[in-house]
C-alpha positions in Angstrom: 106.1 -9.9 57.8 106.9 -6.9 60.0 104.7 -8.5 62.9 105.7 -6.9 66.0 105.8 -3.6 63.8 102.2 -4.2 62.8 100.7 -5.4 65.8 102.4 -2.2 67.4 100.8 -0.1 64.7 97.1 -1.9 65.6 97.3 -1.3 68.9 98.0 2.4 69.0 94.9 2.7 66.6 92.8 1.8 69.4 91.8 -2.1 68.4 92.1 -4.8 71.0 94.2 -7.8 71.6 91.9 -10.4 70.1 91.0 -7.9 67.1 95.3 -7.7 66.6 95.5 -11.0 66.7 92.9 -11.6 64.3 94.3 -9.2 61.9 97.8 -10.6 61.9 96.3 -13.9 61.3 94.7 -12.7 58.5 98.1 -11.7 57.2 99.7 -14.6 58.0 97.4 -16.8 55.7 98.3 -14.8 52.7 102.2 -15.1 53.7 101.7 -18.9 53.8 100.0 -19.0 50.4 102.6 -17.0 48.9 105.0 -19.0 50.3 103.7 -22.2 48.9 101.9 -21.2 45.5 104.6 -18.4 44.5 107.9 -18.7 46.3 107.7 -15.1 47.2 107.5 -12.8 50.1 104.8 -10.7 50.9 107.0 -8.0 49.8 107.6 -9.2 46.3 103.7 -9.8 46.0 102.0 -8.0 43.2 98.4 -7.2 42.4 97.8 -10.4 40.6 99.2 -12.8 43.1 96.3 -11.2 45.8 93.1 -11.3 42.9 95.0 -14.7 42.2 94.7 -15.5 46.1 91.6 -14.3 46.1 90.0 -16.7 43.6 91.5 -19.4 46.0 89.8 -18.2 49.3 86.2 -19.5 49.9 83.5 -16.4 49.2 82.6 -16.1 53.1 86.2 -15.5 53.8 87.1 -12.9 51.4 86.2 -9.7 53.1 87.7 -10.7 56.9 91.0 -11.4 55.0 91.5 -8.3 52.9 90.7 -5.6 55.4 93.9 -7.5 57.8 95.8 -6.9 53.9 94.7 -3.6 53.8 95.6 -2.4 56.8 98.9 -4.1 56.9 99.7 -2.9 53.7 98.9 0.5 55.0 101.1 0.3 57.4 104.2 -0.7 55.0 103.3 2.2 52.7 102.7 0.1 49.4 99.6 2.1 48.8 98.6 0.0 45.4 98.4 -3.5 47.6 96.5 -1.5 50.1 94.3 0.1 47.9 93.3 -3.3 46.2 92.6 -5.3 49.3 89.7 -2.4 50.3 88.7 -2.2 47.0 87.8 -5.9 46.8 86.7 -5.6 50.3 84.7 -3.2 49.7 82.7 -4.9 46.7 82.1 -7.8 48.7 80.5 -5.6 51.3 78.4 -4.2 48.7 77.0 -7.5 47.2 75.9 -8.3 50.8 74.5 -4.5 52.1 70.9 -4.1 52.0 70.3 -1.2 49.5 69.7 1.0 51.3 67.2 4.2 49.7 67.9 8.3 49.5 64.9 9.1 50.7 65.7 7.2 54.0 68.7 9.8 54.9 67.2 12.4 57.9 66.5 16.1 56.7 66.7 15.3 52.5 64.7 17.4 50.3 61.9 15.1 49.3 60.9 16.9 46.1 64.8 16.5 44.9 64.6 12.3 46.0 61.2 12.1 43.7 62.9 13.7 41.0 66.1 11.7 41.1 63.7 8.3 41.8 62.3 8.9 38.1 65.6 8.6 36.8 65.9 5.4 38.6 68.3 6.6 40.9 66.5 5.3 44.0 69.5 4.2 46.2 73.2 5.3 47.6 74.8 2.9 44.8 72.7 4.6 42.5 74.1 7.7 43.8 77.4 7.3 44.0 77.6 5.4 40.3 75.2 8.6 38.9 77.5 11.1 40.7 81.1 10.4 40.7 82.6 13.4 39.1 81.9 17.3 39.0 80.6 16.9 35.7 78.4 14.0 36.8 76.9 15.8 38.9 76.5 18.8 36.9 74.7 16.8 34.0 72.5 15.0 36.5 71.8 18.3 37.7 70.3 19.1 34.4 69.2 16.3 33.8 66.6 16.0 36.7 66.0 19.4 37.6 67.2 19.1 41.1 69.9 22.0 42.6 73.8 21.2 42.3 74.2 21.6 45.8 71.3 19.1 46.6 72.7 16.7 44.2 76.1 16.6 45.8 74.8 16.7 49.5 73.0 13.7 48.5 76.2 12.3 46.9 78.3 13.1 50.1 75.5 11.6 52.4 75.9 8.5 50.2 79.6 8.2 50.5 79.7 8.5 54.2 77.2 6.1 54.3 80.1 3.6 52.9 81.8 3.7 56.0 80.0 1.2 58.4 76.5 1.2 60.0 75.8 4.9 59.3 72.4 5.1 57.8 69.9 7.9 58.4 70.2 9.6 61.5 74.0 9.0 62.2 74.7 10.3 58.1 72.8 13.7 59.0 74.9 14.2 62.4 78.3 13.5 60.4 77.4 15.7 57.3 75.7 18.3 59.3 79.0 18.4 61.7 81.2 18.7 59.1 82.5 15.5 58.2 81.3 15.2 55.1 83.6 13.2 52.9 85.5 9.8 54.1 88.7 12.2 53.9 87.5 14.4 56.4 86.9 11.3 59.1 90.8 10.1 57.7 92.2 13.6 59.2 90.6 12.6 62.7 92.1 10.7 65.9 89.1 8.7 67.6 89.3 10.6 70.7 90.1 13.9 69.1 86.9 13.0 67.0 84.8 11.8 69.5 85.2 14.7 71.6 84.3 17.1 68.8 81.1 15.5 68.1 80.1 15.4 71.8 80.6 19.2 71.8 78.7 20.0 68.6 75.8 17.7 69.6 75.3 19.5 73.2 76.3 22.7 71.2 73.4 22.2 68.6 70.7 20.5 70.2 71.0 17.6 67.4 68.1 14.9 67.8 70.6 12.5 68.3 73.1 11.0 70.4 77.0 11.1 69.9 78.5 8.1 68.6 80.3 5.7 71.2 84.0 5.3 70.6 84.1 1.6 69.1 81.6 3.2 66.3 84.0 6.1 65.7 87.3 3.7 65.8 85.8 1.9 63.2 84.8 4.9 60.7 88.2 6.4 60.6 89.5 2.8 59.8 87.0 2.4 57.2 87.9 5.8 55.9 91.5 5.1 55.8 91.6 2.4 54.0 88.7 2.2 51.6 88.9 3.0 48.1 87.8 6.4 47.2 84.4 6.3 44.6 83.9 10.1 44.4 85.6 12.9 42.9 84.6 16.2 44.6 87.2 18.5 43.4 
């Protein structure tokens, strides 16, 4: 383990001693189990030695232990390790998340939500599972009645939505500012982004505050390493 690499890399993203420390630990747990269960490095690792070390860990511990993987494998550029600790991350986050409902997002059209509600698409996991692709989307669409563009605001909304404790009004202030996708917070800097969004709410008159910087540090590390659901292009 690169840890004095890694803890620099943590650091300069903004997250605190205690949050580094955490992190490293995190790694450190699934270097000792390789070490005793495989006799390999975390470098030899593959994708079945972490689901393997995941069937080992207890439920509660699952998601604090992958995002440390996921970032750490980040930051050694094996994309594939790091895209298969957020992904399992991420559907232990969604067994746990309140659903959360469409017609809950600020500013939707609610004619479009009633339409898509009779479908039984009543949530963002609905959403996201009925809108993946262009031609998802498209057939939806047709199938419901509603406009394209409504259907894939709706689908963006939902995917932002993925990235922490962004619900109704905080979802409108991102999408309406521009960030959009999870790629679009990925191209940011937390200052940089904060700064931005200070501006356009002040700009625009938004009924809403700005978020505070923890909030923003914690979207564009969300966004940077969770696995992408949607296919816009």
């Amino acid at each position: 383990m690169d840890e004095p690499g890694f803890r620099h890399a943590m650091e300069r993203a903004g997250k605190k001693e205690q949050v580094v420390n955490g992190l490293v630990g995190q790694v450190r747990a699934f270097e000792g189990y390789l070490d005793r269960e495989k006799g390999i490095d975390l470098g030899a690792a593959s994708e079945q030695d972490l689901r393997d070390y995941v069937d080992v860990l207890e439920p509660k511990a699952v998601k604090e232990r992958m995002r440390g993987l996921a970032l750490y494998y980040e930051f050694v550029g094996n994309s594939a390790m790091a895209r298969l600790a957020g992904e399992i991350r991420e559907q232990r986050i969604a067994k746990s998340r309140k659903a959360f409902k469409l017609r809950e997002f600020r500013g939707v059209d609610p004619v479009a939500v009633a339409r898509l509600d009779a479908l039984g698409i009543v949530t963002v996991d609905d959403m996201l599972a009925a809108g993946k692709t262009p031609a998802d989307r498209q057939a939806l669409a047709q199938r419901s009645g509603v406009d394209p563009a409504v259907i894939l605001e709706l689908v963006k909304l939902a995917d932002i939505s993925r990235l922490g404790a962004i619900k109704a009004v905080r979802a409108r202030l991102y999408y309406d500012a521009g960030l959009d996708t999870p790629d679009r917070f990925a191209a940011w800097e937390p200052d940089a982004l904060r700064a931005m969004l200070v501006a356009w709410v002040e700009r625009t008159g938004f009924d809403g505050i700005a978020p505070l910087p923890k909030e923003i540090r914690n979207a564009i590390a969300a966004a940077r390493s969770m696995p992408r659901v949607v296919t816009y292009d």
